[in-house]
C-alpha positions as CSV (number, residue, x, y, z in Angstrom):
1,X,-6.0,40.4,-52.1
2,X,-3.5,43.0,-51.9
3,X,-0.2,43.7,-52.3
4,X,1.7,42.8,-49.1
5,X,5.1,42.9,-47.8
6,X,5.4,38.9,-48.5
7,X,5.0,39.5,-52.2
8,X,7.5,42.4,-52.3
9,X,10.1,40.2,-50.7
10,X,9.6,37.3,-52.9
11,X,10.1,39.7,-55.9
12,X,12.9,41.2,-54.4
13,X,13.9,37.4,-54.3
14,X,13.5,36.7,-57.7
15,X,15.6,39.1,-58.4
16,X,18.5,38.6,-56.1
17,X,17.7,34.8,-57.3
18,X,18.8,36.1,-60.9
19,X,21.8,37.6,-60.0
20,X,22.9,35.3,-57.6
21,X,22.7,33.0,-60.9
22,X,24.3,34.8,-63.1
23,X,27.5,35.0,-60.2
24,X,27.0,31.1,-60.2
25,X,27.9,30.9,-64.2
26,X,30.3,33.8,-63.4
27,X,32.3,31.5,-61.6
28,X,32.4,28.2,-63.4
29,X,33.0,30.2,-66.6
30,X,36.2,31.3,-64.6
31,X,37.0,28.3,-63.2
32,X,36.9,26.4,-66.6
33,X,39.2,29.1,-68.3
34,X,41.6,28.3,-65.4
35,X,41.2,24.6,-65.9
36,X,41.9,25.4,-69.6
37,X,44.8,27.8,-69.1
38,X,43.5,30.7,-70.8
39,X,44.1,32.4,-67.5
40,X,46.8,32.2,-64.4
41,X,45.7,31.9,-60.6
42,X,46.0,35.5,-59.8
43,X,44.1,37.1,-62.4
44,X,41.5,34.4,-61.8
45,X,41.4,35.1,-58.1
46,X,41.8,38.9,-58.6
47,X,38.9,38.6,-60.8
48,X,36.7,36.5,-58.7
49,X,37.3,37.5,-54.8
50,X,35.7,40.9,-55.0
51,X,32.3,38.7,-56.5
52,X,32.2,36.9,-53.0
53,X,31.0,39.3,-50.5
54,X,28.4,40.7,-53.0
55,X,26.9,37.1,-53.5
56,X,27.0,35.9,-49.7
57,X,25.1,39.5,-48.9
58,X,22.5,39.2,-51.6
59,X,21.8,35.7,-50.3
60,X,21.4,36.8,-46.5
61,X,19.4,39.6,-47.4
62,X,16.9,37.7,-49.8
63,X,16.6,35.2,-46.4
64,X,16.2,38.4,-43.7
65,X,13.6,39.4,-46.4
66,X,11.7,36.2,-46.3
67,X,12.3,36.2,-42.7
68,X,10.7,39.4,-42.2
69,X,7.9,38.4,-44.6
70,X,7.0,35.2,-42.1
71,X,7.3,32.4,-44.3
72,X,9.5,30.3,-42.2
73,X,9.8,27.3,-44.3
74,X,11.1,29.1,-46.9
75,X,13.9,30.3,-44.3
76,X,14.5,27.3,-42.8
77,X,15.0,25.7,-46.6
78,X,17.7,29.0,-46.8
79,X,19.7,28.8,-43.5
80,X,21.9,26.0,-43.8
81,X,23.2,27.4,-47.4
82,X,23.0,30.9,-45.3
83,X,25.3,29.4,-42.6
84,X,27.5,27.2,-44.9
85,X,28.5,30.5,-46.6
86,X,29.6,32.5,-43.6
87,X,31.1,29.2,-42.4
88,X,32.7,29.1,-45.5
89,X,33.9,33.1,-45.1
90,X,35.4,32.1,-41.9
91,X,37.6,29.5,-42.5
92,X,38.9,31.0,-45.5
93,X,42.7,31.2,-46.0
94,X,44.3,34.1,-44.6
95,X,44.6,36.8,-47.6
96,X,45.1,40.7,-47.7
97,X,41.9,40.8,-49.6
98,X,38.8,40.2,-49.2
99,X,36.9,36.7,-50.8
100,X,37.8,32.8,-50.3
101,X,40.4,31.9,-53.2
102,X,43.9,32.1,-52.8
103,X,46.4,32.2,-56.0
104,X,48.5,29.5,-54.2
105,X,45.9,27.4,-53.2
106,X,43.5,27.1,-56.3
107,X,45.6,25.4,-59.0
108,X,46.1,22.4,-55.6
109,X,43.8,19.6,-57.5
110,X,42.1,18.8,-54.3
111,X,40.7,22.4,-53.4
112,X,40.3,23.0,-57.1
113,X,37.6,20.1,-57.0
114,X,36.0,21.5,-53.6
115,X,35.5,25.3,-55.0
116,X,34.0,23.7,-58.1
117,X,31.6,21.9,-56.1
């Protein structure tokens, strides 16, 4: 068996996988200093909103890769978290920036429990 374009993508998936992960712990790292107050809002958000973009395009190109590859379970399994993301992108609150947290909004106890989730 050789190597074929299905293989390279799910390597190429492992290791968007791993650094998708390590943006995961990036994050509640972040949000636990701001729950502990080593940092304020804006830092926080200043720190985290340029991570955003990266880790939604990383995601939809390890599913366009699987895509591609044919293995449409695996995509199917992928395109509700692909589609909750953009969804997610979209209804952001309006900011000069790019990403999804906003300095006003993230100390609000009710948003700060949904971005944790």
């Amino acid at each position: 068996m050789g190597f074929t374009y299905l293989a390279f993508a799910y390597m190429m998936a492992l290791i968007l996988t791993a650094i998708l992960i390590f943006f995961a712990i990036w994050h509640v790292i972040a949000f636990d200093e701001l729950k502990n107050d080593q940092k304020n809002p804006i830092e926080q958000c200043n720190t985290l909103n340029p991570l955003v973009l990266p880790e939604y395009f990383g995601h939809a190109i390890m599913v366009l890769l699987i895509l591609f590859g044919g293995d449409l379970i695996t995509f199917v399994l992928n395109l509700p978290i692909l589609i909750y993301n953009f969804k997610k992108y979209i209804n952001r609150p309006i900011l000069s920036k790019t990403g999804i947290y906003d300095p006003t909004l993230v100390m609000n106890g009710d948003i700060f429990q949904f971005l944790t989730k």
